[in-house]
ZATINU-703189 format. One line per field, with one value per residue (C-alpha): residue number from 1; residue in one letter; chain; y, z, x. Coordinates in Angstrom, 2 decimals, decimal comma. Example, Ala and Ser with C-alpha at 12.3 -4.5 7.8 and 13.67 -1.06 7.14 Angstrom:
<pts>
num 1|2
residu A|S
chaine A|A
north -4,50|-1,06
up 7,80|7,14
east 12,30|13,67
</pts>
This chain:
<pts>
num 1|2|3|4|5|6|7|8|9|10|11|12|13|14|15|16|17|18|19|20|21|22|23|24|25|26|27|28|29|30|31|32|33|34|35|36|37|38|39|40|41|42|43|44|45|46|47|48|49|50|51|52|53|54|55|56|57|58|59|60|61|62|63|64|65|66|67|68|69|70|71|72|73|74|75|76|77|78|79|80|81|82|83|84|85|86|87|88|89|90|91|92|93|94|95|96|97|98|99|100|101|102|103|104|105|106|107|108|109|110|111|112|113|114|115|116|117|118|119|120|121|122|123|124|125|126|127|128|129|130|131|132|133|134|135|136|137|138|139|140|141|142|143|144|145|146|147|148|149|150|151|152|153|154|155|156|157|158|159|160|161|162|163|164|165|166|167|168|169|170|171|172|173|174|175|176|177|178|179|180|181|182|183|184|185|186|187|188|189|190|191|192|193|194|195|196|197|198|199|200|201|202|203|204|205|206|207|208|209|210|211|212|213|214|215|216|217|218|219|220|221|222|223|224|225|226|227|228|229|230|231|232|233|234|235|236|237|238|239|240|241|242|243|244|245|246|247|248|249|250|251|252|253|254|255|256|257|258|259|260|261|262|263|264|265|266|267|268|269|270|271|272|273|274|275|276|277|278|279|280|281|282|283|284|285|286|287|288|289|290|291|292|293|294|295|296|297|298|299|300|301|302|303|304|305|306|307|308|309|310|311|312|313|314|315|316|317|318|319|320|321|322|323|324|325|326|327|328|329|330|331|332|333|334|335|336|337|338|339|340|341|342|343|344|345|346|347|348|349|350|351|352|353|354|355|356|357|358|359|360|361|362|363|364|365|366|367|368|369|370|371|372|373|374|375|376|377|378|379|380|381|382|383|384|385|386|387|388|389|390|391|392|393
residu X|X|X|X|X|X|X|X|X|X|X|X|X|X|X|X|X|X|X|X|X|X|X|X|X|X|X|X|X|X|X|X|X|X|X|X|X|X|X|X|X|X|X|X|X|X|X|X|X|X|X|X|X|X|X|X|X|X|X|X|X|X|X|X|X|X|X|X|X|X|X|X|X|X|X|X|X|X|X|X|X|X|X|X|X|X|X|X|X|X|X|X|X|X|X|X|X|X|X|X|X|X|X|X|X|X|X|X|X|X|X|X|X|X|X|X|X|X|X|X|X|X|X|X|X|X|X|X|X|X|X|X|X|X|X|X|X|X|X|X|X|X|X|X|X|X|X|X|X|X|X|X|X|X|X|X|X|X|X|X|X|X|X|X|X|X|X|X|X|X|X|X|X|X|X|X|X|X|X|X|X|X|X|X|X|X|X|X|X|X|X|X|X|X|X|X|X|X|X|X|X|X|X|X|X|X|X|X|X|X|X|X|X|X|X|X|X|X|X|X|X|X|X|X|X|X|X|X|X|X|X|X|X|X|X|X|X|X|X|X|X|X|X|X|X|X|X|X|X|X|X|X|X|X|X|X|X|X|X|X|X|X|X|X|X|X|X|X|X|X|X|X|X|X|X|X|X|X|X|X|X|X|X|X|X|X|X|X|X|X|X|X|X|X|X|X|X|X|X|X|X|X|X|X|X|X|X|X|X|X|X|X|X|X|X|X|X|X|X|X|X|X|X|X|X|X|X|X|X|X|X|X|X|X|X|X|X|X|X|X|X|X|X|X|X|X|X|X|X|X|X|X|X|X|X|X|X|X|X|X|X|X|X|X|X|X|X|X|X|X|X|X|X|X|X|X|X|X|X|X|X|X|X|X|X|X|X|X|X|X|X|X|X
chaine A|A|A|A|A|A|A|A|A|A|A|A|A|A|A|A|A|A|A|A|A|A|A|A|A|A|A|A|A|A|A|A|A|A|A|A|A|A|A|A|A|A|A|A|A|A|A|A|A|A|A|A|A|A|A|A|A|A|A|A|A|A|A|A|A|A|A|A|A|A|A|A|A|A|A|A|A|A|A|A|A|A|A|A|A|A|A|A|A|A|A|A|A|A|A|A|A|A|A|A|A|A|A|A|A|A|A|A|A|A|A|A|A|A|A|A|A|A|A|A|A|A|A|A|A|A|A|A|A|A|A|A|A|A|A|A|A|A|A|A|A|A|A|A|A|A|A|A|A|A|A|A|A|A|A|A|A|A|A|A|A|A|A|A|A|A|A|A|A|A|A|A|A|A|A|A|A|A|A|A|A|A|A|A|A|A|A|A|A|A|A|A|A|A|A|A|A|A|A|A|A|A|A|A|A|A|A|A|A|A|A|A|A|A|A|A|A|A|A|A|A|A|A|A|A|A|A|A|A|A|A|A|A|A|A|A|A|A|A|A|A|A|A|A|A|A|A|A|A|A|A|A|A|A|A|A|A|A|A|A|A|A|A|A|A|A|A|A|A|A|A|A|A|A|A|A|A|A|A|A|A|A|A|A|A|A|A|A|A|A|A|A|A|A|A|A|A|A|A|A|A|A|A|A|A|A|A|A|A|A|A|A|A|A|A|A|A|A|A|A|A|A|A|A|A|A|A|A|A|A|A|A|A|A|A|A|A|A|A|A|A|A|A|A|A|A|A|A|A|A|A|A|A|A|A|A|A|A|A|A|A|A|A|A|A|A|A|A|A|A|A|A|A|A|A|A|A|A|A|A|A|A|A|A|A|A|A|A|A|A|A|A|A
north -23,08|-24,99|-24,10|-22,69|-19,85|-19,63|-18,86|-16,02|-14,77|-13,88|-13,36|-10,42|-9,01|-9,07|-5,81|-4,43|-4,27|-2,24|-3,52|-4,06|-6,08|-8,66|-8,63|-9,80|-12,76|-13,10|-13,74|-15,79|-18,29|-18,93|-19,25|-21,68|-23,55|-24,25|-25,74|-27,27|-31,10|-32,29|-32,65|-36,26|-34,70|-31,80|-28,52|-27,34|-23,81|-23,18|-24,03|-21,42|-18,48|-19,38|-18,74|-16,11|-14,02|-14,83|-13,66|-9,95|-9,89|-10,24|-7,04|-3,94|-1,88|-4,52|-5,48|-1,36|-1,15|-4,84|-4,60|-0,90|-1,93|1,31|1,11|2,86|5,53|5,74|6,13|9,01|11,17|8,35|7,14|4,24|2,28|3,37|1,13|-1,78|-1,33|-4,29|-6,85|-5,62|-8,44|-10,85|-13,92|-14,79|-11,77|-12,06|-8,34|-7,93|-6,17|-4,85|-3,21|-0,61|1,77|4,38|3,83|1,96|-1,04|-0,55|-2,56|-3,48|-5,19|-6,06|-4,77|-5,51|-6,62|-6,21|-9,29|-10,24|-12,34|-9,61|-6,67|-6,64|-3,64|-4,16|-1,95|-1,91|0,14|1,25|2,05|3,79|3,80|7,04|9,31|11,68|13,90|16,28|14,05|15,53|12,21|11,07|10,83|7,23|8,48|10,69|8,23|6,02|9,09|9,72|13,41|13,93|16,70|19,87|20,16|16,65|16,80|14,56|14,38|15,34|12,76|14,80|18,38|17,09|16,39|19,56|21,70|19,66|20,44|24,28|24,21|22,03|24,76|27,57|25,76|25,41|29,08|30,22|27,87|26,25|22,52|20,32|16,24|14,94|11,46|9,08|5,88|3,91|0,52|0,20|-1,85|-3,23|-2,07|-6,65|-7,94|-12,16|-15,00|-17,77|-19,61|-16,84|-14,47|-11,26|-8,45|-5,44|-2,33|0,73|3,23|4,05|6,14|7,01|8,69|9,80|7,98|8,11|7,06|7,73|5,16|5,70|4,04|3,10|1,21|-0,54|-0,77|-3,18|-3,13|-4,40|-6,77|-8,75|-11,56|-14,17|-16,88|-14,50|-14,05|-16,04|-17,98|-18,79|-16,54|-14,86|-15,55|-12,41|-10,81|-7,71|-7,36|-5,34|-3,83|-1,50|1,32|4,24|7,28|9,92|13,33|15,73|19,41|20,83|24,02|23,49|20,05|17,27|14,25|10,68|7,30|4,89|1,12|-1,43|-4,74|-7,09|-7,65|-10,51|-10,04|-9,13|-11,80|-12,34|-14,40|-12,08|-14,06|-13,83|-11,32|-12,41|-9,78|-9,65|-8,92|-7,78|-7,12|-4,47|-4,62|-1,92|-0,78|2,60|4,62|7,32|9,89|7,89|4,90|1,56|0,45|-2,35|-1,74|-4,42|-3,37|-5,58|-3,81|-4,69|-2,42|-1,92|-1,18|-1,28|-2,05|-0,74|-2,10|0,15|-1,35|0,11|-2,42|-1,38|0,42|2,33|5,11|8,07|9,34|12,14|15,42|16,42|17,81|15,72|12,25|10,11|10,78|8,05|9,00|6,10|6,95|4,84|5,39|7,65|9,84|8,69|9,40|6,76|7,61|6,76|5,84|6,47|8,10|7,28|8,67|6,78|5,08|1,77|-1,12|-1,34|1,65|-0,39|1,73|0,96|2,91|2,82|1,69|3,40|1,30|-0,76|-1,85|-0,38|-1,24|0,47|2,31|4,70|5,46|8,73|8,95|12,94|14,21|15,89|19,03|20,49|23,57|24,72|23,27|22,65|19,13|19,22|20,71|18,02|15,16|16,45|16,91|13,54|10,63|8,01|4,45|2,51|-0,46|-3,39|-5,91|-9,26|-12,45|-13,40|-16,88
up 13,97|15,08|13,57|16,51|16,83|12,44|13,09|15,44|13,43|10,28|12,58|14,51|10,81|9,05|8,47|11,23|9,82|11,36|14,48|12,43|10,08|12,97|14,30|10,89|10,75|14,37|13,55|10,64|12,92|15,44|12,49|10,92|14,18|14,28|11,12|9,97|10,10|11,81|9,50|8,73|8,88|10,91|9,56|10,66|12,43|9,70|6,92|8,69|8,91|5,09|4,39|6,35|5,14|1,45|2,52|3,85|0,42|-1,48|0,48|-0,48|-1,22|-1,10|2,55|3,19|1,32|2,95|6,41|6,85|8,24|5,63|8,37|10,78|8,02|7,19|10,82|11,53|10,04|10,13|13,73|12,60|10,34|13,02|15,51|13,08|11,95|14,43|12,69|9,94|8,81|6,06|5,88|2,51|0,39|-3,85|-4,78|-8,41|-9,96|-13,28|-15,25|-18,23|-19,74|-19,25|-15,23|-14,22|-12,04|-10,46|-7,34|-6,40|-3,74|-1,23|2,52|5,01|4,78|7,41|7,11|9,60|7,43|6,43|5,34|3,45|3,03|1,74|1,31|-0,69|-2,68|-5,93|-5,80|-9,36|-10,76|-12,45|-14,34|-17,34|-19,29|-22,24|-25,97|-29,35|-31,49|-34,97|-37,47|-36,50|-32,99|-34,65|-36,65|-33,30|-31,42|-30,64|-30,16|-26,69|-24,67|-24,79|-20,82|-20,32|-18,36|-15,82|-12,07|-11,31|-8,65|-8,05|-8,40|-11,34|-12,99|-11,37|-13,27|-17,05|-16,31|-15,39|-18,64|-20,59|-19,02|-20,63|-23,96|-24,21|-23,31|-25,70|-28,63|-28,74|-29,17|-26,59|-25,79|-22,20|-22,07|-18,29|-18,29|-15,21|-13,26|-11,93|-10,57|-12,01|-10,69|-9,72|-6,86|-7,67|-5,05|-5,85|-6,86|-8,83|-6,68|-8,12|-4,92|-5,88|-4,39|-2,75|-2,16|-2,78|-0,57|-1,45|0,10|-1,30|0,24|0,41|-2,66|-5,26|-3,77|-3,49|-0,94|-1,37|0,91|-1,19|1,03|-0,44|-0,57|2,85|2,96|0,85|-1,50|0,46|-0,34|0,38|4,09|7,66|6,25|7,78|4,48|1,62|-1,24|-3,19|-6,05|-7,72|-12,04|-12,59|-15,89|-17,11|-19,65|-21,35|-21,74|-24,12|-24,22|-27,24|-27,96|-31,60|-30,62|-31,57|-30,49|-27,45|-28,72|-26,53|-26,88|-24,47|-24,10|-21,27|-20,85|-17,87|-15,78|-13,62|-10,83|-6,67|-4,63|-0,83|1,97|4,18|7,17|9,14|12,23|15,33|15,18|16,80|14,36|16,58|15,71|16,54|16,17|16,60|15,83|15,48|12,84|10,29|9,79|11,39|9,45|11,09|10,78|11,38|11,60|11,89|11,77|11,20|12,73|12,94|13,76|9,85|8,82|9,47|7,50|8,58|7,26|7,65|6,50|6,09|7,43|5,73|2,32|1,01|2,13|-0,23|-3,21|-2,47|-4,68|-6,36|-4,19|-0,95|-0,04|3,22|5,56|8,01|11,49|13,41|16,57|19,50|23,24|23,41|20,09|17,40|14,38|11,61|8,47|5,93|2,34|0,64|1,53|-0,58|-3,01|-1,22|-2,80|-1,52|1,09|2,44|2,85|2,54|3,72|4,57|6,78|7,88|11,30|14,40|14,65|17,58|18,55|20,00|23,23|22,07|19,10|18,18|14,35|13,36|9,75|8,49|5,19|3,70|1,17|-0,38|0,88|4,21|7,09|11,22|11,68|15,27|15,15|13,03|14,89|18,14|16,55|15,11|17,17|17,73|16,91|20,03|18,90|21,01|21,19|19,84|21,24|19,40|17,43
east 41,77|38,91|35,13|33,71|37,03|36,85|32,74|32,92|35,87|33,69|30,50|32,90|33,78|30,45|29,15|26,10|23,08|20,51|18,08|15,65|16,65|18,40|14,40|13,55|15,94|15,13|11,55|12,15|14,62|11,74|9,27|11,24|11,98|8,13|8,03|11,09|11,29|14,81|17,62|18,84|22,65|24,18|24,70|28,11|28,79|31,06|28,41|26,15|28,87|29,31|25,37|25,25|28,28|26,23|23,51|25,01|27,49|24,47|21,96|23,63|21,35|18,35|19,18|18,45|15,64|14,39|15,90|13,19|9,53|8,00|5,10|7,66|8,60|4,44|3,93|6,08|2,74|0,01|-0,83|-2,58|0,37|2,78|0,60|0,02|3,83|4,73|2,90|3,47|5,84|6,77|8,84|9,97|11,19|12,01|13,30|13,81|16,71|16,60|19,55|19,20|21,39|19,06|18,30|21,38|20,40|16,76|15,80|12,02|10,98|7,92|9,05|6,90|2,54|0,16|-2,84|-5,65|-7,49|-9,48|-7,37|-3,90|-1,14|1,11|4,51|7,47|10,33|11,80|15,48|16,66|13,04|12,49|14,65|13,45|14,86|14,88|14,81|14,03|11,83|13,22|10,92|10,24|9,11|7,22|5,32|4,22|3,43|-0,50|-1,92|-3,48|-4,85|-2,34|-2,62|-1,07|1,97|4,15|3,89|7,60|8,94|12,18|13,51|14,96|11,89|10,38|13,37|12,11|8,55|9,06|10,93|8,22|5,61|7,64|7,90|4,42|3,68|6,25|5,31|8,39|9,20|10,40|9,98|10,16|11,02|10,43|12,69|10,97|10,33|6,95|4,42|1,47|-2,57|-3,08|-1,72|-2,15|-1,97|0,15|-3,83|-4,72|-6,98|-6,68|-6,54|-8,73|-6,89|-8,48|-6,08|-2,11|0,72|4,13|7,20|10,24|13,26|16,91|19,51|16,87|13,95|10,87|8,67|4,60|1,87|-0,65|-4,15|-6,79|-10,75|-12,15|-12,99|-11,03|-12,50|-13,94|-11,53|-8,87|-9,82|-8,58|-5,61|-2,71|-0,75|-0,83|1,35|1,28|3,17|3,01|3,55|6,55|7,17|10,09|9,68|9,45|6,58|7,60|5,90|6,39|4,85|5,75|5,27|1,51|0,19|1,01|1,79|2,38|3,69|4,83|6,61|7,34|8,44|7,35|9,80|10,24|6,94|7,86|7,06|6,50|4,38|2,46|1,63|-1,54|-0,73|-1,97|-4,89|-8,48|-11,73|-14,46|-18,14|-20,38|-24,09|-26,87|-30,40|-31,76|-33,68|-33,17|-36,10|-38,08|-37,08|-35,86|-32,52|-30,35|-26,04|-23,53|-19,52|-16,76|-13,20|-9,87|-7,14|-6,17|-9,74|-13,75|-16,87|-20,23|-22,97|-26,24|-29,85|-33,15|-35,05|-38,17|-37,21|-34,49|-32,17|-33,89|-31,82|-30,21|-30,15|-27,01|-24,05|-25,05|-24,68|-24,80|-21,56|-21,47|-19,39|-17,29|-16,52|-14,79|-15,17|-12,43|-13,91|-11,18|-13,17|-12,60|-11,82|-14,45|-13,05|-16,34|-20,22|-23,22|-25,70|-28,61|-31,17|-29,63|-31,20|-27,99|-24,98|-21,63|-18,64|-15,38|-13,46|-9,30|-8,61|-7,25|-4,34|-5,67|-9,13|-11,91|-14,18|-17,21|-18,46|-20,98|-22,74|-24,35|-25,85|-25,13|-26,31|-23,63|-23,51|-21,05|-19,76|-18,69|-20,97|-20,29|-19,34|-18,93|-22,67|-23,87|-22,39|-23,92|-27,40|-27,41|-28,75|-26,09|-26,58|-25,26|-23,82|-23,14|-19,99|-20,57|-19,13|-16,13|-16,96
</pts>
């Protein structure tokens, strides 16, 4: 049997991944066909059916957890990943596996990244990371154990862990002992590029999944670092640590300890999607006050930038802060991460994107307090701050 009949032999019995992950190795083939150098000797077909028969024997369940975009599963209830979910793509993939006696084999590892050279998310999944369960402490326990506040509890990830904390609950109302103990793989609060920019993040997300995984997008603060921004890719990896946190009530106090290891870190190459940046500024005034707005937007996220041009925004008294309103020509409100207490020069607020980008935007400057109050009524009392395009550079 000749090479070419032999290839399409195994290629006919290999088993079907789904679409998406055949776009991923799609994109990664014309990637690489940018940037490889020609070989000085011929790969045969047979050579490549070997490699690629590897590769499949080796997903399990990493090629399911890998071969998902997690903006798609985001964006079945969040407009704005589903729109970025198709660049939302990386190249070069490291999941980590991790075997215990208590969890079994755990699997972790980075799924898809959306960067513009401004803003990063990044997803990815933990197969097998979290289990807990009932444990009584030996004196040795005991001994490491620290006392903490009595209302401390865990966030139950599963009904299983909702059944132990209904029963920790009734313990603790009825005075009587128990100890809850969380086996777990989990990620790290740093996000490091392969030079050693640390990533602040903003914000977190996570979704249950199937088979005892649990999904997360990771969004970072926009911008990011200055020598983070407009490169052709990110080389990023997450710390990964396994452990243990044990909780114990003695039918009078709480008591805590907890232990991890670091793990091997996730790794992957978030390349730069081919996304616009566009710039917005305005000028307009606040009580009477002059004031000067630039915004920075991508479809992932925005930063407006509001200055008093001759003072400060006033302080505000407790309760009520500065609520700045982002709207597009078609009225998509963006979402503002943060307001301000005042007493600034400059407001600083970032804001998540609409998924795509606008053609013109508007700024209104609310003060906020808390409590109920109209926010339609507000935002049509408000003057607007019309902002204008700026050429792209």
């Amino acid at each position: 049997m000749d090479e070419k009949k032999l290839a399409q032999l195994i290629f006919q019995q290999r088993p079907v991944p789904a679409q998406s992950f055949d776009d991923r190795i799609s994109r990664q083939v014309d990637r690489l066909a940018r940037e490889i150098q020609p070989m000085k000797k011929k790969t045969s077909a047979l050579a490549i059916c070997v490699i690629i028969i590897i590769s499949l024997a080796l997903c399990g369940a990493v090629a399911e957890m890998l071969g998902l975009n997690l903006f798609e599963i985001f964006g079945q209830t969040d407009d704005r990943l589903r729109d970025l979910a198709p660049k939302a793509v990386i190249n070069e993939v490291a999941p980590v596996t991790a075997t215990s006696p208590e969890l079994g084999e755990a699997v972790a590892g980075i799924n898809s990244a959306y960067y513009d050279g401004q803003s990063l998310l990044v997803a990815y999944s933990i197969q097998n990371g979290n289990r807990a369960e009932k444990f009584v402490p030996s004196a040795e326990m005991l001994a490491k154990m620290s006392l903490v506040d009595p209302q401390l509890g865990i966030m139950a990830e599963s009904e299983d862990e909702a059944l132990i904390m209904k029963e920790w609950i009734a313990a603790k109302d009825s005075g009587t002992a128990m100890g809850i103990v969380r086996y777990s793989v989990s990620t790290g609060d740093h996000t490091v590029t392969d030079d050693g920019l640390d990533l602040p993040p903003s914000t977190e997300n996570q979704m249950a999944g199937e088979e005892n995984t649990v999904h997360y997008i990771r969004e970072y603060e926009n911008p990011l670092p200055e020598e983070a921004r407009d490169r052709e890719y990110l080389n990023i990896s997450f710390r990964l640590y396994q452990g243990a946190s044990y909780l114990y009530f003695d039918g009078k106090n709480t008591y805590t300890y907890s232990e991890n290891i670091e793990l091997a870190p996730m790794r992957a190459t978030a390349w730069r999607a081919d996304a616009e940046i566009r710039r917005f500024k305005g000028v307009g005034s606040h009580n009477g006050n002059p004031v000067s707005v630039e915004v920075s937007v991508s479809a992932a996220t925005a930063r407006v930038m509001a200055t008093m041009d001759g003072g400060v925004f006033p302080a505000l008294a407790e309760d009520t802060w500065y609520d700045l309103i982002l709207l597009d020509e078609n009225g998509t409100e963006y979402r503002a991460r943060e307001g301000s207490d005042g007493n600034v020069k400059q407001m600083n607020v970032s804001f998540d994107g609409a998924g795509k980008l606008p053609e013109n935007l508007t700024l209104r400057i609310l003060l906020v307090t808390e409590g109920e109050w109209d926010k339609e009524a507000a935002i049509a009392n408000a003057t607007p701050f019309e902002l204008e395009r700026m050429a792209s550079e």
